[in-house]
PADREN-928390 format. One record per residue (C-alpha): residue number from 1; x, y, z; chain. Coordinates in steps of 0.05 Angstrom, whole numbers, always signed. Layout:
BEGIN
 seq     xx     yy     zz mol
 NUM      X      Y      Z   A
...
// end
This chain:
BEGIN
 seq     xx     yy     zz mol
   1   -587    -51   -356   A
   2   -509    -33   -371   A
   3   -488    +17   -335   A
   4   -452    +84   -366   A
   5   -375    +89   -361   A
   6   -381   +160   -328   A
   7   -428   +130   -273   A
   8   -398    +67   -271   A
   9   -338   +103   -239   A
  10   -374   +157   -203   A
  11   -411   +108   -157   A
  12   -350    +87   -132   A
  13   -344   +162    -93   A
  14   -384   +152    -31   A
  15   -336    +90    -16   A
  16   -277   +133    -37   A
  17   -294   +181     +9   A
  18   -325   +144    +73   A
  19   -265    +88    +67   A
  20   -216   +152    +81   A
  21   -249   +189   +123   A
  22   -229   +146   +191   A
  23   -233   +173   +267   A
  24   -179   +219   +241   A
  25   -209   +265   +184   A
  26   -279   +267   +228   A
  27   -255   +285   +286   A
  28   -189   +334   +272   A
  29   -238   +385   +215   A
  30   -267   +399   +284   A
  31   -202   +412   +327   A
  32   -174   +446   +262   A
  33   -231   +489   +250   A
  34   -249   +511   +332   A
  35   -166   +522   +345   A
  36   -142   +551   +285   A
  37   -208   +586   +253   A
  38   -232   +572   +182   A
  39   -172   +579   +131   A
  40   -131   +524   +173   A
  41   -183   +482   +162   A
  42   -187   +499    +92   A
  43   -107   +490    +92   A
  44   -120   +423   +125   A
  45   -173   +398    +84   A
  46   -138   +419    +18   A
  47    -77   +381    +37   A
  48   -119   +315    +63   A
  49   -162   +331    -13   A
  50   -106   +342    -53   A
  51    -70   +270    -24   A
  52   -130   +230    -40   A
  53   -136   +262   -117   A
  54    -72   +251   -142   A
  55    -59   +179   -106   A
  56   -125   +158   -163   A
  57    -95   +214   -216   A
  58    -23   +186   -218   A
  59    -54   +109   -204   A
  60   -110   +118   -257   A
  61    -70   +136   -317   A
  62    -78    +99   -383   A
  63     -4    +80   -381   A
  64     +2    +50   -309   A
  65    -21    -19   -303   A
  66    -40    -16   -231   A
  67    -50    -86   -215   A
  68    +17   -101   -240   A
  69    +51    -46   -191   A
  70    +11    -67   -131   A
  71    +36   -147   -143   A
  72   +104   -114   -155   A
  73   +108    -64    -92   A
  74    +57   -116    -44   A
  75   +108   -158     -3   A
  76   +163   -103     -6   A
  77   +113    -50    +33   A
  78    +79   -100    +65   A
  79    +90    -73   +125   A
  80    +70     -8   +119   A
  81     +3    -26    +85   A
  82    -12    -65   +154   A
  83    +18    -13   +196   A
  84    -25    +42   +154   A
  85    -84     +0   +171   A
  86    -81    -20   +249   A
  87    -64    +62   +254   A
  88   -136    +71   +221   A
  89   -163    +30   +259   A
  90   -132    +48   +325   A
  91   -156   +131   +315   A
  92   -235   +109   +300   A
  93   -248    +66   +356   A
  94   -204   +117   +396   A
  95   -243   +180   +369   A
  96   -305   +148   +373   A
  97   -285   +129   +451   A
  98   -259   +198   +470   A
  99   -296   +241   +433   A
 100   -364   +222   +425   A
 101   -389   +166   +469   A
 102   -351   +191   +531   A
 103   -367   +259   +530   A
 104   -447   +243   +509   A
 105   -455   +193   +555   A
 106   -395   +186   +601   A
 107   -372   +118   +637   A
 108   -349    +54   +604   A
 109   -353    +52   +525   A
 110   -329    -15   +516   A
 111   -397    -56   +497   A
 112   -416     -3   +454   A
 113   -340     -1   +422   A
 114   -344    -78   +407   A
 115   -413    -80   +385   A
 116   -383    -25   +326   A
 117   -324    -69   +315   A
 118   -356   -130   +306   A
 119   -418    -96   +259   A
 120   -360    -63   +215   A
 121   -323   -131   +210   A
 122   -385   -173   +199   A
 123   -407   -131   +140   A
 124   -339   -131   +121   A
 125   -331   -209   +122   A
 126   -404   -216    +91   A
 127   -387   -171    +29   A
 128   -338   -162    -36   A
 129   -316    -92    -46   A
 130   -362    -87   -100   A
 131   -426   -101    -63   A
 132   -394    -57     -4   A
 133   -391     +3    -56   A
 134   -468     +6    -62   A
 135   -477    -10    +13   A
 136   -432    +54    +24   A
 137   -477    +94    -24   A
 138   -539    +86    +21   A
 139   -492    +87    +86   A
 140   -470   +162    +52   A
 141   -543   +183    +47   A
 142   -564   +162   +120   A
 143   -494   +196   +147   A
 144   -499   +266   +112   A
 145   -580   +267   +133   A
 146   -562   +259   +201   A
 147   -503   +301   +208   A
 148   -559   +356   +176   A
 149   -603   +343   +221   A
 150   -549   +344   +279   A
 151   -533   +414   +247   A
 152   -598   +449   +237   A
 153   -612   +415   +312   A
 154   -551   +439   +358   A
 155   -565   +491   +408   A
 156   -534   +554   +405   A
 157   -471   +566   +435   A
 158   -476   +624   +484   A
 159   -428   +655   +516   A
 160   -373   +631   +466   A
 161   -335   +663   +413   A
 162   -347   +648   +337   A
 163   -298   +609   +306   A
 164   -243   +659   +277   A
 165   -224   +665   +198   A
 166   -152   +651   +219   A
 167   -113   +640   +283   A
 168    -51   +623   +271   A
 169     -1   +621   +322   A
 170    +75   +577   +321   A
 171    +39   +516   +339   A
 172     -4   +514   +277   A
 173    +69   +542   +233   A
 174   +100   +479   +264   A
 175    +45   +432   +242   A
 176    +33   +454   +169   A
 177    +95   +404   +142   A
 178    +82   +344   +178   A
 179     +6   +353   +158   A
 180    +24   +359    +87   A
 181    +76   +305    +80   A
 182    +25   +262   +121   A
 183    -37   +271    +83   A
 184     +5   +269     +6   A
 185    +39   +202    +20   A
 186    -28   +175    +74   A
 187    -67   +148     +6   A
 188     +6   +109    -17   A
 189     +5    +71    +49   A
 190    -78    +59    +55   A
 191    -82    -16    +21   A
 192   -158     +3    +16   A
 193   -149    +63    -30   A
 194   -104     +1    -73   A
 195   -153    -43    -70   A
 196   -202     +4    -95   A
 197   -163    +34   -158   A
 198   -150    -42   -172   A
 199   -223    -60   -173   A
 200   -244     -2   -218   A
 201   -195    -12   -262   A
 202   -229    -88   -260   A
 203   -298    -70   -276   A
 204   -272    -15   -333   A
 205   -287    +36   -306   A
 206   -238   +113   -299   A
 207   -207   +115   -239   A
 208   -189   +193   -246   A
 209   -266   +206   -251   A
 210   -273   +168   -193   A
 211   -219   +186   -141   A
 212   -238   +260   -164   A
 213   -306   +255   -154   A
 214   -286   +218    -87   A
 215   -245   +269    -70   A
 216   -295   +328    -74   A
 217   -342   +289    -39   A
 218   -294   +277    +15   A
 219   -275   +351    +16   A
 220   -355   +357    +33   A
 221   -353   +304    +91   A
 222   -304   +352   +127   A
 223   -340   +404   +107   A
 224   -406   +386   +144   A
 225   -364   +367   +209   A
 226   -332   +443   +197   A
 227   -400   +472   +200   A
 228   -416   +421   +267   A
 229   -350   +446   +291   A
 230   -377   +522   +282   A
 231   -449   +511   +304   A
 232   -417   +486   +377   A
 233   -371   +526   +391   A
 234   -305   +525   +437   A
 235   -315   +470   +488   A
 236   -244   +430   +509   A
 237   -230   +373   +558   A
 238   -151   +371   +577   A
 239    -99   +309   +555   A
 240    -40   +288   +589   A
 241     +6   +321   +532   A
 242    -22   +387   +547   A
 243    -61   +387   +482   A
 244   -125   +424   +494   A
 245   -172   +375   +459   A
 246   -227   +406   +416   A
 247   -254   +344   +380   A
 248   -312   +329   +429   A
 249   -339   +398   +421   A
 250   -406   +371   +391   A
 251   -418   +310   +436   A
 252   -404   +371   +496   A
 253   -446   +416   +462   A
 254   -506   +372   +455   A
 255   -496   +333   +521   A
 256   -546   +342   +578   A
 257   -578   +395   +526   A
 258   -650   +361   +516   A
 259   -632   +365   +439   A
 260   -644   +290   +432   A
 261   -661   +286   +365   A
 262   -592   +329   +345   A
 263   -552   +290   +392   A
 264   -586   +216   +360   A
 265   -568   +243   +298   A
 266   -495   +259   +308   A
 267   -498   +190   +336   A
 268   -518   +167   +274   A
 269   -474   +200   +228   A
 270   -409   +183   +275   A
 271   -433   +106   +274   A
 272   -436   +118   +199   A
 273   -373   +144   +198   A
 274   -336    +88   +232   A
 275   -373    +31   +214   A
 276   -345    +42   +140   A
 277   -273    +56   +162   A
 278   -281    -10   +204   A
 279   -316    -47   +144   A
 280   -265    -21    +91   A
 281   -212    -36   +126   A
 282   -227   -117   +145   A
 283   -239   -122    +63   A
 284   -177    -92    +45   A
 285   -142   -121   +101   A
 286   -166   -193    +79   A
 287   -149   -194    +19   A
 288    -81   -171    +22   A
 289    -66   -217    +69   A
 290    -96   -277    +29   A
 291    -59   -247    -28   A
 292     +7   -250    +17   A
 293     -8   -313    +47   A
 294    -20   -345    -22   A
 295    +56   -328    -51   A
 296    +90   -348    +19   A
 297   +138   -399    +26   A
 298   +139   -409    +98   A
 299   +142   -477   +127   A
 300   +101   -445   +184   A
 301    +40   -457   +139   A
 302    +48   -521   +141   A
 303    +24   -526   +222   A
 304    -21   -455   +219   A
 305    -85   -455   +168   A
 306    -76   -401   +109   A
 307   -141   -371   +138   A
 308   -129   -356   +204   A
 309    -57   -322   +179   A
 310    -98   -273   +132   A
 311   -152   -259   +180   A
 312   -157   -179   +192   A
 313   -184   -200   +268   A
 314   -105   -205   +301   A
 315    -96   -132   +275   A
 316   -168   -112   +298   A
 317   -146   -141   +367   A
 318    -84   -100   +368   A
 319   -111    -32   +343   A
 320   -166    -37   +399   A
 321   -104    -51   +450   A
 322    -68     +5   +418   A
 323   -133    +50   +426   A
 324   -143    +25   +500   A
 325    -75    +44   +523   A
 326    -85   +112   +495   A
 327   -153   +120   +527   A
 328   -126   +103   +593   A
 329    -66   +138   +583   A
 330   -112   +204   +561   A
 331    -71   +217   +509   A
 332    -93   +269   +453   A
 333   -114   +249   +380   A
 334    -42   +275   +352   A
 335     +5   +228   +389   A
 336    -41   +166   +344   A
 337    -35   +208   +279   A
 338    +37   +223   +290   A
 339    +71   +155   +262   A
 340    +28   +171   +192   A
 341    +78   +243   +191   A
 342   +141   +205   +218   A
 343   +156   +125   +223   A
 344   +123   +110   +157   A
 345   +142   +164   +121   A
 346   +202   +146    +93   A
 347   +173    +76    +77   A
 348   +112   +121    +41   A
 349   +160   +157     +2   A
 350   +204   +103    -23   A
 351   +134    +69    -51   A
 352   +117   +134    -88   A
 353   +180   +140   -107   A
 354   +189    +61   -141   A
 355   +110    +68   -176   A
 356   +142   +135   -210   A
 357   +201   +103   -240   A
 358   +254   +101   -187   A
 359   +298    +29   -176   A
 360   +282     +0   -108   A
 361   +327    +17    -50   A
 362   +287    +21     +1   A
 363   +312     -6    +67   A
 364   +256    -14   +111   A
 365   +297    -28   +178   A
 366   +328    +38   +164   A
 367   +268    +73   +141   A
 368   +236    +48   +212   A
 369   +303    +61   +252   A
 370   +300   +142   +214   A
 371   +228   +146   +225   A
 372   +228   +127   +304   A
 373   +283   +182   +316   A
 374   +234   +234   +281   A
 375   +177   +212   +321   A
 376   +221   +225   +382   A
 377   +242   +297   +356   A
 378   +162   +311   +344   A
 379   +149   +295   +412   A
 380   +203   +341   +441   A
 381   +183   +399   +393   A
 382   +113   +374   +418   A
 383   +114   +370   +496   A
 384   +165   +431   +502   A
 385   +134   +460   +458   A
 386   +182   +484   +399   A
 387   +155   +480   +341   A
 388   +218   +488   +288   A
 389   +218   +402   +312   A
 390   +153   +395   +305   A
 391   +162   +415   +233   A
 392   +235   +387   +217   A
 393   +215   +314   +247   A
 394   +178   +292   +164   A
 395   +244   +320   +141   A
 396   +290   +272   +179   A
 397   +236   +215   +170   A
 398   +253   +230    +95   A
 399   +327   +218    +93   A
 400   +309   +141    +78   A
 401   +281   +161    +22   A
 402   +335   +203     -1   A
 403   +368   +149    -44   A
 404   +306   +132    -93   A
 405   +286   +208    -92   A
 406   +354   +225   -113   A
 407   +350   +171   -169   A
 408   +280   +190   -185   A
 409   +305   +267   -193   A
 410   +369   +264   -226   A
 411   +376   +195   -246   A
 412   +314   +159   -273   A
 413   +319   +107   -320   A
 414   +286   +117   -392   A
 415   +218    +89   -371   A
 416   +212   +141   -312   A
 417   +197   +193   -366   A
 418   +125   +165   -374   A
 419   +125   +150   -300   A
 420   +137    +76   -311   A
 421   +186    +25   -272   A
 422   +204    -33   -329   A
 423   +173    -92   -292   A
 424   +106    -56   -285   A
 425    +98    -37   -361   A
 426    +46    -45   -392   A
 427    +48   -109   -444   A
 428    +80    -69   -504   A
 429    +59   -120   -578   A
 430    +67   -185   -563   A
 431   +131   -205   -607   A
 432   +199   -229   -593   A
 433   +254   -178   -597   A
 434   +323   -190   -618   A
 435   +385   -182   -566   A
 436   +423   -123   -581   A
 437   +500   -104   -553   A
 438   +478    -47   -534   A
 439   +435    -47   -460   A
 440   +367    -51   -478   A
 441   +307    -32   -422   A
 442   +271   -103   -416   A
 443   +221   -107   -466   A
 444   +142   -142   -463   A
 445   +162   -199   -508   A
 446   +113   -250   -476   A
 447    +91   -283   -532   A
 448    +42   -355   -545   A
 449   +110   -394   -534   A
 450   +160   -357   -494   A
 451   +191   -292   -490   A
 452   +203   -231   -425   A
 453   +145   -193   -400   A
 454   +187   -136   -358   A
 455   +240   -163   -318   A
 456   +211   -240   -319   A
 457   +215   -293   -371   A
 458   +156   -331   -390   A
 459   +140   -390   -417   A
 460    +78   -419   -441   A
 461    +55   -490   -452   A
 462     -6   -541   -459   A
 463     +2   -611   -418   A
 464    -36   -669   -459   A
 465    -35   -736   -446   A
 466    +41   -756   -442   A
 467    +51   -709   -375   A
 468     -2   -739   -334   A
 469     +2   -789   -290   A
 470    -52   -855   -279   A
 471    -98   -819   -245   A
 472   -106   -760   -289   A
 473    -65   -705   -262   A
 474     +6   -673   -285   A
 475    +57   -718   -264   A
 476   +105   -681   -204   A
 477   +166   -694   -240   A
 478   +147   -651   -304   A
 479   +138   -585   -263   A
 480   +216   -594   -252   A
 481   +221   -607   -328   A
 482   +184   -549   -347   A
 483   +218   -496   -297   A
 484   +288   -525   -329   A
 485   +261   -520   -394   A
 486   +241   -444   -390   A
 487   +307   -438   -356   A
 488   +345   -460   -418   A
 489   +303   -416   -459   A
 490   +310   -361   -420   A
 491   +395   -365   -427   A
 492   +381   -376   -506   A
 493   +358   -308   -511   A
 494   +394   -267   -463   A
 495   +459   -304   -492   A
 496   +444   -326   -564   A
 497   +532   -342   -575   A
 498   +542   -384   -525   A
 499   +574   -447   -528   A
 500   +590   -498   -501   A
 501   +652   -523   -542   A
 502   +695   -451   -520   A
 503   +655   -433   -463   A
 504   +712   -419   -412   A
 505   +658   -431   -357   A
 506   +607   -474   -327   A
 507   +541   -456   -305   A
 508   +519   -506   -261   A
 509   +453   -521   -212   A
 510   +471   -514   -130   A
 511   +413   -521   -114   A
 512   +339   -532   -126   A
 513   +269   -525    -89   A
 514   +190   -516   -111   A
 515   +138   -511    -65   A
 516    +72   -551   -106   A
 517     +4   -512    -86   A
 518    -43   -551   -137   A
 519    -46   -591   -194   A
 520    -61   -586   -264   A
 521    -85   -635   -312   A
 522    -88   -646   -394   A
 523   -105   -591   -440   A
 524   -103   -539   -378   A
 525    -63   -477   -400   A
 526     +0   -469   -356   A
 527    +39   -405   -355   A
 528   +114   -418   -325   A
 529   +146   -349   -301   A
 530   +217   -336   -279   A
 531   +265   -285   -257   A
 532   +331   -265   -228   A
 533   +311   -251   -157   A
 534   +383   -238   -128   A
 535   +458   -240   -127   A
 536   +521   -238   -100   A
 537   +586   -244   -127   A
 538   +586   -315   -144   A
 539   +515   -338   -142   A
 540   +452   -322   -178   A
 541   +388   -338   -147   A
 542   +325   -353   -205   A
 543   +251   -346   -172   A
 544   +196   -386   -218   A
 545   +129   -386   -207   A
 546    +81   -439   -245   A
 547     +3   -418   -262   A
 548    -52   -452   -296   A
 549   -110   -410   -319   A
 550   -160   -459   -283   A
 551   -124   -470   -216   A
 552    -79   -406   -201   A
 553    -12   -414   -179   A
 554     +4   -492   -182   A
 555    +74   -474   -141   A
 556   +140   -434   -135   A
 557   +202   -444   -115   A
 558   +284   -419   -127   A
 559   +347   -450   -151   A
 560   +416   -422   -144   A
 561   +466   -428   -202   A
 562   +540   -423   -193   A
 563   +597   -416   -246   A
 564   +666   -456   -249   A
 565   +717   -457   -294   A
 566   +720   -511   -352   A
 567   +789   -535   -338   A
 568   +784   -554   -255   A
 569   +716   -533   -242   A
 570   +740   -488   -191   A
 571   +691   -431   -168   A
 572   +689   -366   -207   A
 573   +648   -287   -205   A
 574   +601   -288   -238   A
 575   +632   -287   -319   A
 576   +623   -226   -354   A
 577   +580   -256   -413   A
 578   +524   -267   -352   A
 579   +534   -194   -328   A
 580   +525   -166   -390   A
 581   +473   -213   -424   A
 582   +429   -214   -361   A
 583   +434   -141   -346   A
 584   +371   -110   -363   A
 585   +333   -172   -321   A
 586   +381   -166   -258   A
 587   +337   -140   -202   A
 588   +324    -71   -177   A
 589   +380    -63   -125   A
 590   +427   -102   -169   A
 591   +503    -68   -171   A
 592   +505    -80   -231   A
 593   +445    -40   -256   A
 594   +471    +18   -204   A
 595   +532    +26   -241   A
 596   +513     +4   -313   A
 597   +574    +53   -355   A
 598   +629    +28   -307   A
 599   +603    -46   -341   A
 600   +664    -69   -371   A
 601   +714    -48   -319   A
 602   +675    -87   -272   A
 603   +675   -149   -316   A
 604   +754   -140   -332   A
 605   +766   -141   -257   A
 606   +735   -207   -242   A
 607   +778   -261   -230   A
 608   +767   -333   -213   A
 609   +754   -354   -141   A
 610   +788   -404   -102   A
// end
């Protein structure tokens, strides 16, 4: 039976929801809601809500092509997305350590810890994301029915006060900014939330519908841990930072309380809980790492298999160290959610910034170096306590984002006003488009032949008979052919005048590599892409990539041209024809595209090298 759009999308909420929920949003609606009283959790579940809803609103419009911004932004953030994903990690197993089995049962919880782990990772390795969606539905319906019964089951907290409306005090004042710069950018950095968008977009269904159906569903998550947090009441254990911790109130309240039904369920519903962050997260994790693994050009590949590189177990291993250290180290839950408001912000907010139309300039060493002296600050305003640093530490983690927020605000290119970055349009009509003098945006001129898509030039062609070699396949010599072919037709369009005869310069091949992956054979579509992937002053650097449509990527690989002059081939800059031709393919954090109306004076000041 074919499903309905509408539900198509809308059973994608319970994995939505679950998939963000982690040790983080389970554990801190019940410190929120016991510490601060009912509107800061509403405050802090609005923010966390709000994050998650526009991350699939902005993602899930009909002019973003998703999967082209994710292939576009995937190596560049790379880091991040792992980082993002060892921190989720790292605050289940630790929430599920400190909070629940500890104060429910006391002692060791380290069998119980990796029996979790390797249950979430099994079903994880066992299942595509699609399958895991409909796992997650009946995963949703077993958690919710035991965090009722948990509810309708806890004892009643005597002698404690009732949770407030509101109790705010400078300590919740100093936490408002870095929780809502934390939760808006938290969905940017999550690969899972990507690889979810990607795979609804796959399967045709609306990502709006379901993010925002994910989204209220996720709202009611925190909501039922609210209404655990109220049932309990005010019970703290003490961490080294000083941080009363109120996020085992409702393993305290039930333990050694003869509720065992209430305290199995709970049980139940915080297995629930972290068995899908775990699950989501070694799916997600896999395949971006495969995807990763599949475009490197390391020779280290050569001596380590492909599959061992992608596995999500080395980060597994290291989020449970990370975990352990803070369990010994009885640390509180906000030192592990504080790089998500700090170190990774600026990388978050140079990601948002590139999807909504800004050039790349993000600088990850600097981001990291800007984000470890805010974490630093947050932890002074923290221990002291003052909480003016507390709140100012997102700020300065911002500042390496200042460049592409400043070019997103006041200097956007023309695509921005539709919220697109040129390489990531989507295919305009497929047609060639004539060079103009004036700077054009790259246009989607990918055509049966040849012709730009974005910012990369592609070229398309059928191998028969005459390419192959004697034993069937594409001879290796003609993928050289056919990257210097598209090369040729690549400078015919960008520079339709030139020639040779009065050319004052040479462009000439320095060098030359391609990495072969696989082979094709006869009457196997291959698609040959290329691009400018950098520059300096007197070398331009061409990335190619070859594809088939049976075997994938067949290889990639670079070449560097360089330009002398005609009469003693002596090295020049780059000529002005190249600027000027190439300019709307140069890449992001070209010069040349920062400073596009100072053109010709840059050209006029050239002169030849020695």
């Amino acid at each position: 039976m074919t499903q309905f759009p509408p539900l198509k999308a809308i059973l994608w909420a319970p994995t939505i929801a679950l998939s963000w929920l982690w040790g983080l949003g389970f554990f801190y609606a019940i410190h929120v809601t016991l510490t601060h009283g009912w509107l800061a959790f509403v405050a802090f579940a609005s923010a966390n809500v709000t994050g998650l809803f526009l991350f699939g609103w902005i993602l899930g419009s009909p002019d973003r092509d998703a999967a082209a911004i994710f292939r576009q932004v995937q190596s560049a953030y790379g880091g991040i997305f792992l980082l993002c994903q060892l921190g989720a990690v790292a605050l289940t197993i630790f929430g599920f350590a400190a909070y629940l089995w500890q104060p429910l049962f006391g002692g060791d919880a380290a069998i119980m810890l990796a029996l979790l782990v390797l249950m979430g990772c099994a079903i994880g390795h066992a299942l595509p994301l699609a399958r895991l969606k409909l796992l997650h539905v009946a995963f949703l319906v077993v958690g919710v029915a035991a965090g009722g019964i948990a509810l309708a089951g806890l004892p009643a907290a005597a002698n404690l006060p009732a949770v407030p409306l509101a109790a705010f005090d400078p300590t919740f004042f100093g936490l408002v900014l870095p929780t809502l710069v934390g939760f808006l950018l938290g969905p940017w950095m999550d690969v899972q939330q990507w690889q979810r968008v990607l795979e609804i977009r796959r399967e045709g269904g609306s990502v709006r519908l379901a993010y925002g159906a994910g989204s209220l569903l996720f709202l009611a998550l925190l909501g039922l841990n609210a209404l655990l947090a109220g049932a309990a009441g005010l019970l703290t254990i003490p961490s080294v930072d000083g941080v009363a911790q109120v996020q085992p109130a409702v393993a305290l309240a039930l333990a050694g309380s003869g509720a065992g039904a209430a305290t199995l369920a709970y049980l139940v519903w915080s297995v629930v809980a972290a068995a899908t962050t775990i699950d989501s997260f070694y799916v997600a994790t896999r395949w971006h790492l495969a995807a990763l693994t599949e475009r490197s050009l390391s020779p280290l590949l050569a001596f380590v298999p492909a599959g061992l590189v992608s596995s999500p177990l080395w980060l597994v291993a290291c989020a449970a160290a990370v975990a352990g250290l803070a369990l010994q180290a009885n640390l509180s839950q906000l030192i592990l959610m504080l790089p998500f408001a700090t170190l990774l912000v600026g990388g978050a907010a140079c990601l948002v910034c590139e999807v909504l139309g800004a050039r790349r300039r993000y600088d990850p060493v600097l981001c990291y170096l800007i984000g470890l002296a805010a974490m630093l600050v947050f932890l002074i305003g923290h221990v002291a306590p003052i909480p003016a640093f507390v709140a100012g530490a997102p700020l300065i983690a911002l500042i390496g984002a200042f460049p592409m927020i400043g070019h997103l605000l006041f200097g956007a290119p023309p695509a921005a006003a539709t919220g697109l970055v040129p390489a990531m349009a989507v295919p305009a009509r497929v047609e060639l488009v004539p060079r103009d003098e004036t700077l054009p945006t790259p246009a989607n001129t990918a055509s049966l032949s040849h012709g730009f898509d974005g910012q990369t030039f592609v070229m398309k062609l059928m191998p028969t008979y005459d390419d192959t070699n004697s034993v069937g396949n594409v001879y290796f010599a003609n993928y050289v052919r056919w990257v210097g072919k598209a090369r040729e037709l690549f400078f015919n369009i960008c520079m339709p005048n030139f020639d040779l005869k009065s050319t004052s310069y040479y462009v000439l091949t320095k060098s030359f590599n391609h990495d072969f992956r696989r082979e094709a054979s006869e009457f196997d579509p291959v698609t040959v892409r290329i691009r400018i992937a950098r520059h300096n002053r007197k070398f331009v650097t061409l990335s190619h990539e070859i594809h088939s449509e049976s075997q994938g990527l067949l290889g990639r690989g670079e070449q560097s041209l360089m330009f002398v002059d005609t009469e003693h081939h002596r090295p020049l800059d780059i000529p002005r024809d190249i600027v000027s031709g190439f300019l709307p393919y140069w890449p992001k954090e070209s010069p040349h595209l920062a400073d596009t109306p100072d053109l010709a004076s840059l050209a006029s000041a050239q002169q030849p090298g020695t």
